[in-house]
C-alpha positions in Angstrom: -36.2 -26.9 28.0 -35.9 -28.7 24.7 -34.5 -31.8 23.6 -32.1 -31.8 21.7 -30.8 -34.8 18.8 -27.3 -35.0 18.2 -27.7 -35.8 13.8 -23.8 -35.9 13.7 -23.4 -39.3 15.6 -24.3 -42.4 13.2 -26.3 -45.7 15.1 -24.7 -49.2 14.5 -27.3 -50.2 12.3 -26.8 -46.9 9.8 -23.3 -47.3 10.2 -23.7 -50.8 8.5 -25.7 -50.3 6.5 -23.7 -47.6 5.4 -20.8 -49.7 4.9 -22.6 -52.2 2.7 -23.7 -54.4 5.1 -27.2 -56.2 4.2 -29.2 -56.4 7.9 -32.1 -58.2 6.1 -29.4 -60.9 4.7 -27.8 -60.3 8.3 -31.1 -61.5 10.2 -32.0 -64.4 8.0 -28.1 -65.9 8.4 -28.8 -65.5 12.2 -32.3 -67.1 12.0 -30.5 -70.0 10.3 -27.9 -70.3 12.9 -30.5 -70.4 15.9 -32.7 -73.1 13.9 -29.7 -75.2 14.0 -29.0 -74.8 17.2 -32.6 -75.2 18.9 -32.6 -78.6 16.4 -29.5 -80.0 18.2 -30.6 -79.4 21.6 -34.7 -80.1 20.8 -34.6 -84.0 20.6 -32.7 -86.7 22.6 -32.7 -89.4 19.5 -33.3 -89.2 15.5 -36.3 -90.7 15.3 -38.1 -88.7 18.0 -37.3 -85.8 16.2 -40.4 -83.4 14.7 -39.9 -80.4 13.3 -41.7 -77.6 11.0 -40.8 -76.5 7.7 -40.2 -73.0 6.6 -42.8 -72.0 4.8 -44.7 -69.0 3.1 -48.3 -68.0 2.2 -49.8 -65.8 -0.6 -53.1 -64.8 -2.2 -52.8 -64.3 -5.8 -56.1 -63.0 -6.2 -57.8 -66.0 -7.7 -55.8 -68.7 -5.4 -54.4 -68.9 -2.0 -50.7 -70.8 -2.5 -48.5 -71.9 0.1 -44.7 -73.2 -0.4 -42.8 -75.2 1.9 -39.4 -76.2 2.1 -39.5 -79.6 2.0 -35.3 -80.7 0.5 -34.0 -84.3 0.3 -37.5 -85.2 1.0 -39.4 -88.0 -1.1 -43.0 -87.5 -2.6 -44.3 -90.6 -0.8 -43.3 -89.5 2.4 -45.1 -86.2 2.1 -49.3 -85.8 2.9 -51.2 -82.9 1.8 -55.1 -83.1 3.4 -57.9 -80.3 3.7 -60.2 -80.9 6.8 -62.8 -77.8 6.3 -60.7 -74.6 6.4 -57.4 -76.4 7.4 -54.7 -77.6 5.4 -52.1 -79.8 6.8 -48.8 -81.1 5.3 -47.1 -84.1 7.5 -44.5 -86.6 6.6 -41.4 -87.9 7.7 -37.5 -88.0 6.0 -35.2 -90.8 7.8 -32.2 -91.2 8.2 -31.7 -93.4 4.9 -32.6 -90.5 3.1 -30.4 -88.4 3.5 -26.4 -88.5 2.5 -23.5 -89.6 4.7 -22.0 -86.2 4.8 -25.0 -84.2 5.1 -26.2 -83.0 8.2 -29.7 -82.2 7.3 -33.5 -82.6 9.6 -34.5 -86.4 9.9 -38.1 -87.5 11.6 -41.7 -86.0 10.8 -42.4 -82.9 10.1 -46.4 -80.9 10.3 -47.0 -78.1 9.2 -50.8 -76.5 9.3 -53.1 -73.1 8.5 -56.4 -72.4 8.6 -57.5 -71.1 4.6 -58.4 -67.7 4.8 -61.4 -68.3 3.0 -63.2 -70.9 0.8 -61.8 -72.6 -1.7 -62.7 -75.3 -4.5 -61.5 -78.1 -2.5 -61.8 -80.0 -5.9 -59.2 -78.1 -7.5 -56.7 -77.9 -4.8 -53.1 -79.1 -6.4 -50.0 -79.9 -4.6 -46.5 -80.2 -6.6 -43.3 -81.1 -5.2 -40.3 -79.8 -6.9 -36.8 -79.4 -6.3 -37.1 -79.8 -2.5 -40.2 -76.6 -2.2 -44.0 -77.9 -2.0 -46.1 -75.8 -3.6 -49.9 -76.0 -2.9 -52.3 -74.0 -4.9 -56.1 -73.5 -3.4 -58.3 -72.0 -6.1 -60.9 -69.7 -4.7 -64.7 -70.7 -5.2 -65.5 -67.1 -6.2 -68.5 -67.4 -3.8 -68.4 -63.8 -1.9 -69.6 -64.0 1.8 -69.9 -60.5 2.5 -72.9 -59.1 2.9 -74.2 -56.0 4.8 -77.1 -57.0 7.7 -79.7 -54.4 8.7 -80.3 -53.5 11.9 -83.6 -54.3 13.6 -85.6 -51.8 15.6 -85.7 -52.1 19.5 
């Protein structure tokens, strides 16, 4: 006996889509809504707040960048620091700076990842611009892959 698939009946999702409905644009409005919600419930007071940043990470071939969202929030409140093969990004954003009518994160903030690989730690360049922190880690160029022989029993 065979199974049979009915190719007639449409699922919700290709019925939406179908109907111009973006599920990617869908997702990320619903991803916003439960941020906001685990923030309200997360932390009794302000000031014991901590949260994380939305972030993203890339390798452009010569450089490994990440960019964090990072609005409303002051240069010298932000800290950028490699330790070895980590990067961390801390820093704080009170309640005096933010606006009356906004309802926006307040307290610290961290945010770490380990660097895929080595870079010059020389070079590294961090630039904060219209509320997105952009750090750039330039690759050494030094290749650590190398094939080992096998010894003999």
């Amino acid at each position: 006996m065979s199974e049979r698939t009915d190719t007639t009946r449409s699922s919700p999702v290709r019925a939406a889509w179908s109907a111009g409905h973006d599920p990617a644009a869908e997702l990320e409005h619903l991803w916003g809504e439960v941020s906001r919600l685990l923030e309200r419930s997360s932390a009794s007071t302000e000031s014991s707040r901590h949260w994380m940043p939305l972030t993203e990470e890339e390798d452009s071939g010569d450089a490994y960048q990440v960019r964090a969202e990072l609005p409303g929030v002051p240069r010298a409140c932000v800290s950028v620091e490699i330790d070895g093969r980590e990067l961390h990004i801390q820093g704080t954003l009170g309640d005096t700076d933010r606006g009356p009518a906004l309802r926006r994160r307040t307290g610290s903030f961290s945010y770490g990842i380990r660097i895929p690989g080595d870079v010059d730690v020389e070079a590294v360049r961090a630039d904060l611009c219209d509320g997105v922190l952009t750090v750039r880690l330039p690759k050494t160029g030094v290749s650590t892959r190398r094939t080992i022989a096998l010894g003999a029993d």
